[in-house]
TIVO-577025 format. One line per field, with one value per residue (C-alpha): z, y negated, x. Coordinates in pm, whole numbers, padded with zeros to 5 digits. Each point is the difference from the previous one (the first is absolute). Example, Ala and Ser with C-alpha at 12.3 -4.5 7.8 and 13.67 -1.06 7.14 Angstrom:
2
c3 = c(00780 -00066)
c2 = c(00450 -00344)
c1 = c(01230 00137)
REM end
This chain:
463
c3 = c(14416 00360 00159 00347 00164 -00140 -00251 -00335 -00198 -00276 -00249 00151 -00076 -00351 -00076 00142 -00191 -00314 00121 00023 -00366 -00204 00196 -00166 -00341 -00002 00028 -00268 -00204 00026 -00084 -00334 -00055 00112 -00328 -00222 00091 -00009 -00345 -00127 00080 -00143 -00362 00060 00121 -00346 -00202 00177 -00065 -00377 -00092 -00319 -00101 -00188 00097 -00055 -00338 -00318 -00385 -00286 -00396 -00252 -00191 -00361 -00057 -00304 -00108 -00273 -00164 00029 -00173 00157 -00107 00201 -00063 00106 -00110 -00206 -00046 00100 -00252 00072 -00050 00016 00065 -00037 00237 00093 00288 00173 00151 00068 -00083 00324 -00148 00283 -00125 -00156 00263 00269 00215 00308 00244 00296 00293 00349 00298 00293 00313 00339 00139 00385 00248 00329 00035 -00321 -00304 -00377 -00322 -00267 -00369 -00271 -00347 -00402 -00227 -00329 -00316 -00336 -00173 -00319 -00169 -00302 -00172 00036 -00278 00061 00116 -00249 00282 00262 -00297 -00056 -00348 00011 -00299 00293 00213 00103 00059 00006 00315 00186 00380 00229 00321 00329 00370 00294 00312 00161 -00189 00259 -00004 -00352 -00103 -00179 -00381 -00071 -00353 -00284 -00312 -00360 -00233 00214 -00005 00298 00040 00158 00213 00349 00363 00099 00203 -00053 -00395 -00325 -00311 -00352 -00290 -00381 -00031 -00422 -00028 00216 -00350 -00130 00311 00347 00236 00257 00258 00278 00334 00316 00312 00413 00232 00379 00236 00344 00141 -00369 -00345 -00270 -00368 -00155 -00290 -00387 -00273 -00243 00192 00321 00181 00297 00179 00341 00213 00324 00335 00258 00088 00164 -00359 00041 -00372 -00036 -00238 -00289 -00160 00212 -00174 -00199 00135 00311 00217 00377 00227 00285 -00282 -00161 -00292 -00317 -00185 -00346 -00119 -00344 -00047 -00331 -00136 00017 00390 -00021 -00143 -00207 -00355 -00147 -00148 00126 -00109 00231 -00040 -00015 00365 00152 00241 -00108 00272 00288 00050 -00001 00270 00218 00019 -00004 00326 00152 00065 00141 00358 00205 00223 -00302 00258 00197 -00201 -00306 -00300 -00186 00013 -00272 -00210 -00103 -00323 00118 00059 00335 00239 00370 00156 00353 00318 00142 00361 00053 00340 00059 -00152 00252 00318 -00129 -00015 00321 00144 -00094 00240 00286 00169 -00055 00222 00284 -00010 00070 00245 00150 00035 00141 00274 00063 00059 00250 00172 00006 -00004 00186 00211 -00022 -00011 -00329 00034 -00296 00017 -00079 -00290 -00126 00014 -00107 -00331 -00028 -00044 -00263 -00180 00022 -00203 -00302 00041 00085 -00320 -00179 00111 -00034 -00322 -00194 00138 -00021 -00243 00126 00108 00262 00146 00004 00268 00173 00092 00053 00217 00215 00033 00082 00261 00159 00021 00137 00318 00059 00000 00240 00237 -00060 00044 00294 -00209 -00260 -00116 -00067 -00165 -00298 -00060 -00121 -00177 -00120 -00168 -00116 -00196 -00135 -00150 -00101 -00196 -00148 -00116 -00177 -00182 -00065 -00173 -00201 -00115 -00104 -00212 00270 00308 00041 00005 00253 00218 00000 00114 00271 00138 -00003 00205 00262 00020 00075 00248 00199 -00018 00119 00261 00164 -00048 00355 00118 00095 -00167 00193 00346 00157 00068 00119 -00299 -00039 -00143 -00340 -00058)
c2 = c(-08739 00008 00278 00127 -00278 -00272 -00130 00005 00382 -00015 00041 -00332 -00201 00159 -00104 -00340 -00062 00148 -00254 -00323 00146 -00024 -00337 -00162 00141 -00317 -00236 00157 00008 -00395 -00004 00183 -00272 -00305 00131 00061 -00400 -00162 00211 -00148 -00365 00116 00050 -00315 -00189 00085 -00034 -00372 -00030 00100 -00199 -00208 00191 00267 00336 00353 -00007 00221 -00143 00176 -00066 -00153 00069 -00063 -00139 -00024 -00133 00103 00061 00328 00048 00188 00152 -00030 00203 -00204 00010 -00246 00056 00352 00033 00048 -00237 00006 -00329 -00067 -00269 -00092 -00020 -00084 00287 -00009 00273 00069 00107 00150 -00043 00310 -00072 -00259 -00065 -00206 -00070 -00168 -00172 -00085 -00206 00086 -00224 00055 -00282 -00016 -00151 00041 00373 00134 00033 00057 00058 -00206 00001 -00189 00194 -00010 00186 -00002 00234 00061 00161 00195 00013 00185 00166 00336 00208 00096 -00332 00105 00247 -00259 -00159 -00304 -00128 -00154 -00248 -00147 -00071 -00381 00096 -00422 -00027 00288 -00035 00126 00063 00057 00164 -00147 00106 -00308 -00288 -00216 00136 -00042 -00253 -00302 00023 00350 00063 00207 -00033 00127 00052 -00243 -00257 -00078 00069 -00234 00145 -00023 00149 00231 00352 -00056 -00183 00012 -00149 -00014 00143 00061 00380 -00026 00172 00296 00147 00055 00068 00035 -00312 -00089 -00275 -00099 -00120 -00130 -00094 -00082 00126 -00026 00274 00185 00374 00163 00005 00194 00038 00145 00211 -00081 00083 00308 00009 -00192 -00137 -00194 -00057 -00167 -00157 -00138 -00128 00224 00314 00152 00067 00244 00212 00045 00007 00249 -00043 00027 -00152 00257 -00162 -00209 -00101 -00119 -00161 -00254 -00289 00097 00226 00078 00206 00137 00099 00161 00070 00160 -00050 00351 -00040 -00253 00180 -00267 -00139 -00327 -00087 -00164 -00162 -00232 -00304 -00305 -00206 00386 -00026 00262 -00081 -00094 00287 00222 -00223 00053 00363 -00004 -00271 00242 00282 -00233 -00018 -00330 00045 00149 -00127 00305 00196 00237 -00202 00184 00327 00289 -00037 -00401 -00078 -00258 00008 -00166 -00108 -00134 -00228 00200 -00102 00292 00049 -00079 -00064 00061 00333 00101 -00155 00202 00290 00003 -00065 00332 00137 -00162 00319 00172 -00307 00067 00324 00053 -00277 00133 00348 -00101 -00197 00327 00231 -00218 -00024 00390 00155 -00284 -00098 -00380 -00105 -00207 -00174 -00063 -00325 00012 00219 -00247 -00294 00220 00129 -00444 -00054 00254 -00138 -00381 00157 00016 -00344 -00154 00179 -00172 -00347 00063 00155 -00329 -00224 00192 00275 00349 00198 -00329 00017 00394 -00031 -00336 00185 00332 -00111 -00251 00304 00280 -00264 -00086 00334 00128 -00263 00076 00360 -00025 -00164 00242 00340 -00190 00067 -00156 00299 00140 -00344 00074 00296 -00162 -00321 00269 00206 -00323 -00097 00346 -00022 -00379 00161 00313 -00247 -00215 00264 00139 -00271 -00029 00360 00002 00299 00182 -00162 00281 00267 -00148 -00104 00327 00129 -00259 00141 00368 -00119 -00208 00228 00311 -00201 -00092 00364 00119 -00304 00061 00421 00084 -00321 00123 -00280 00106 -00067 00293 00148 -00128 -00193 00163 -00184 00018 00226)
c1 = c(10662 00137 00219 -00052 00185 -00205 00247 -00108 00118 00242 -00308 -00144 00288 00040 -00390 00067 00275 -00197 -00347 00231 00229 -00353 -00077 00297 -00101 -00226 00262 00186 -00249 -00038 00365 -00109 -00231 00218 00246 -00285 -00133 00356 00080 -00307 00122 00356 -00193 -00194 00321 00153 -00294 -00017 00389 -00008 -00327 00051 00284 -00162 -00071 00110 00061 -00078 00108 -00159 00085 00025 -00324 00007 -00345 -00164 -00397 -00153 -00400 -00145 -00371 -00237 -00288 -00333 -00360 -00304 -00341 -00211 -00369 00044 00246 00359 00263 00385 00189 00331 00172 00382 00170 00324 00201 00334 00307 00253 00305 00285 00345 00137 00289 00085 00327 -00039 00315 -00147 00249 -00128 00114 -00141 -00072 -00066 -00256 -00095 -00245 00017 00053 -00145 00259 -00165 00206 -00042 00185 00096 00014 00062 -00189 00239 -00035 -00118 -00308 -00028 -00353 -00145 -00314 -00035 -00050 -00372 -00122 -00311 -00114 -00024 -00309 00192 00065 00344 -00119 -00251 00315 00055 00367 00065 -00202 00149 00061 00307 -00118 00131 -00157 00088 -00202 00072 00037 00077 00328 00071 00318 00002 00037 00001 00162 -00105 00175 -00072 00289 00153 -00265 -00135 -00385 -00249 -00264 -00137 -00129 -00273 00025 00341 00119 -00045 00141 -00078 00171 -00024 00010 -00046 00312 -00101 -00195 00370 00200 00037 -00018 00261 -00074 00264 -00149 00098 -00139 -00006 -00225 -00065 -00160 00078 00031 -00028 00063 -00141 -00056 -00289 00159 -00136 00192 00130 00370 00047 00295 00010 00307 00006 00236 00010 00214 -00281 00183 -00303 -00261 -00314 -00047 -00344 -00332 -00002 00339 00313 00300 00264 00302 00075 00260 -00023 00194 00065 00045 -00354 -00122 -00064 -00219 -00069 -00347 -00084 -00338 -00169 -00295 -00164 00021 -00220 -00264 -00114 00001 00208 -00294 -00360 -00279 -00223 -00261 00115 00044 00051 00254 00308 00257 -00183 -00263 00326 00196 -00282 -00009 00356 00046 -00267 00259 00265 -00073 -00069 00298 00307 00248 -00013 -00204 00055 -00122 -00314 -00036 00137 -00351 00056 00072 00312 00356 00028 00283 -00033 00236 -00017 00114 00173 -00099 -00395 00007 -00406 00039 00305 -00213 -00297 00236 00161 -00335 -00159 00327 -00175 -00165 00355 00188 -00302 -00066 00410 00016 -00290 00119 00363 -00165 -00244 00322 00117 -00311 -00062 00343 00208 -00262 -00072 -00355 -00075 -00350 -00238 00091 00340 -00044 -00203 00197 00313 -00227 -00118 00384 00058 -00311 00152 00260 -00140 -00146 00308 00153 -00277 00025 00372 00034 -00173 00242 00391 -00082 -00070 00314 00088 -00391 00042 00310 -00100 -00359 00121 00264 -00234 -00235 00230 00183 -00379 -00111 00392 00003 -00416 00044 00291 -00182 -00312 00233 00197 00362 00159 00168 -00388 -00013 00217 -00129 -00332 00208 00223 -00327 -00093 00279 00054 -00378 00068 00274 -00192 -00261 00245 00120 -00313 -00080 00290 -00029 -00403 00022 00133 -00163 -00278 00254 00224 -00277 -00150 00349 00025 -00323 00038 00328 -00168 -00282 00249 00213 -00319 -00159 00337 00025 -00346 -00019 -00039 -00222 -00345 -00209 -00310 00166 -00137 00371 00297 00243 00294 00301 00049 00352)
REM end
């Protein structure tokens, strides 16, 4: 630890520099948590901001629903003798439409409070709906003479209703039809002609939600076209649209999904009072995340088409990554300051490593508190600039010259700008990192070849 003259050996200021490196690890590592807390009241922020507007939203329909009497057959005994009974009861026929085109249009609006921003929308849900029997509805065992095609129902998913317009339309050969509200609406139509020919209805309706939309596909042949002023969409869920254009005015996209990618039937059969839409909307608002603003929506296994209204740059994710280059920013610091003490001779106490490897550490806290308030490339140069000056007039006064000075705010503003980039260039930041390393690391084995670290002999100069 000590060479012969009683100052401490190169190898003792290498492990104190090491000792007071993994001391700071614990203030980074409440830096880790202080983004993981204030993300968390981010999410809450624009759950709190978006509250009563309607959620992340997922449409699903229209249903053709039809009642009708099935008898069934029932063995009991009677005195030991067995008896079959015959009852009635109400099921009810989902029909899918044979082929569906939706174009849906949405406006997009950027709400704040305080420092927390949330997306919100506006959209239309206009198309039309063709409906007919297939040709072996006899397989499904329902008797199409047992049909009450006068009291069929239209229905349509919503996962939350809340956000459904006023006076959604649904018109029948260009007759309006009455109906009402549930897990989304429902009208009612005549479907008598449906035992001669297909059925066309025309619909049209508002809706309200934030972060997402998504449609639940149902249907022989579906189209869904969307439109919209955001210019920064997320594609995700189990269908990616065919066709779509993006730019700084918004987007628009194309989907066309078939029925044998569904991997389901046109035709069901249920009790009556069985919920058909909203069992479905659950498991599909499942797989779209809480937070779709910054997030993917639903992974590749749902069964929706999905699209997120992102905001471009999350600004917890950034912090969280230039955090993680925290040890990088000390351990360089750290090691400039040790050349000076062991090749050019000043005397750096523990002390002054420490508050040196504090500053660095304030960074990312100050690029935090920052970053909330003017957006994250500003807070990146106001911190890093603030820290790199700090650290430039404290180490000038540590190494007695402000020409040794620089050289540390210099190294500091070089790594400010590797990290900036690294960030910018995530599929490549591991690479260039690792680079960066093997770079330092040679310049410091070829700095400090001839130091004895044990302190036994006498130093020679480095060449």
């Amino acid at each position: 630890m000590y060479a012969s003259d009683g100052q401490r050996s190169p190898g003792g200021k290498l492990l104190l520099a090491i000792l007071i490196g993994m001391a700071l690890a614990i203030p980074i590592f409440m830096v880790w948590a202080l983004v993981y807390d204030r993300q968390n009241q981010s999410n809450e922020a624009r759950v709190s901001i978006t509250e009563g507007w309607g959620g992340p939203q997922v449409m699903s329909g229209p249903v053709l629903v039809i009642p009708y009497k099935q008898l069934v057959s029932e063995k009991t005994e009677t005195n030991g003798k067995p008896v079959v009974r015959t009852r009635t009861i109400d099921k009810e026929l989902a029909l899918d439409p044979e082929a569906i085109d939706i174009a849906s249009k949405m406006k997009p609006e950027l709400r704040e409070r305080s420092i927390y921003r949330a997306v919100v929308y506006d959209a239309s849900a206009k198309g039309s709906a063709r409906f007919a029997f297939p040709a072996d509805l006899a397989r499904y065992g329902v008797d199409p003479a047992t049909l009450e095609l006068n009291r069929a129902e239209l229905r349509f998913g919503l996962s939350d209703p809340r956000g459904l317009g006023a006076n959604p339309s649904v018109k029948l050969d260009g007759r309006t039809a009455g109906g009402g509200q549930g897990s989304g609406f429902f009208a009612f139509v005549d479907a008598s002609t449906l035992r001669a020919k297909s059925l066309v209805i025309e619909f049209d309706y508002e809706l309200r939600g934030n972060s997402s939309v998504a449609l639940e596909p149902r249907g022989g042949d579906i189209h869904w076209q969307v439109a919209s002023s955001w210019p920064h969409p997320s594609f995700g869920g189990g269908f990616l649209p065919g066709n779509r254009t993006i730019s700084g005015k918004g987007f628009d996209a194309d989907y066309r999904i078939g029925n044998l990618s569904l991997g389901r039937t046109l035709v069901s059969t249920t009790d009556k009072g069985t919920t058909i839409l909203g069992a479905s909307l659950d498991q599909a608002m499942a797989e779209v995340p809480p937070d779709a603003s910054s997030e993917p929506p639903a992974a590749s296994s749902s069964e929706i088409a999905s699209i997120g209204l992102i905001q471009p740059v999350d600004l917890y994710s950034q912090v969280d990554r230039a955090t993680k280059y925290g040890f990088l920013f000390i351990g360089f610091t750290f090691m400039a300051l040790l050349m000076f003490d062991i090749i050019g001779g000043v005397r750096v106490s523990a002390v002054e490593y420490l508050l040196m490897g504090a500053a660095i550490v304030l960074f990312f806290v100050l690029l935090l508190a920052f970053a909330e308030v003017i957006g994250f490339t500003p807070a990146y140069v106001v911190a890093s600039a603030a820290i790199a000056g700090l650290n430039t007039a404290y180490s000038a006064a540590v190494l007695g010259s402000w020409k040794r000075g620089y050289v540390i705010g210099g190294l500091l503003i070089g790594l400010y700008a590797v990290l900036y980039i690294l960030l910018g260039l995530e599929a490549f930041s591991l690479l260039i990192g690792s680079i960066l390393l093997f770079a330092a690391l040679a310049g410091v084995m070829y700095a400090t070849r001839r130091i004895d670290w044990s302190g036994t002999a006498k130093t020679e100069p480095a060449a």
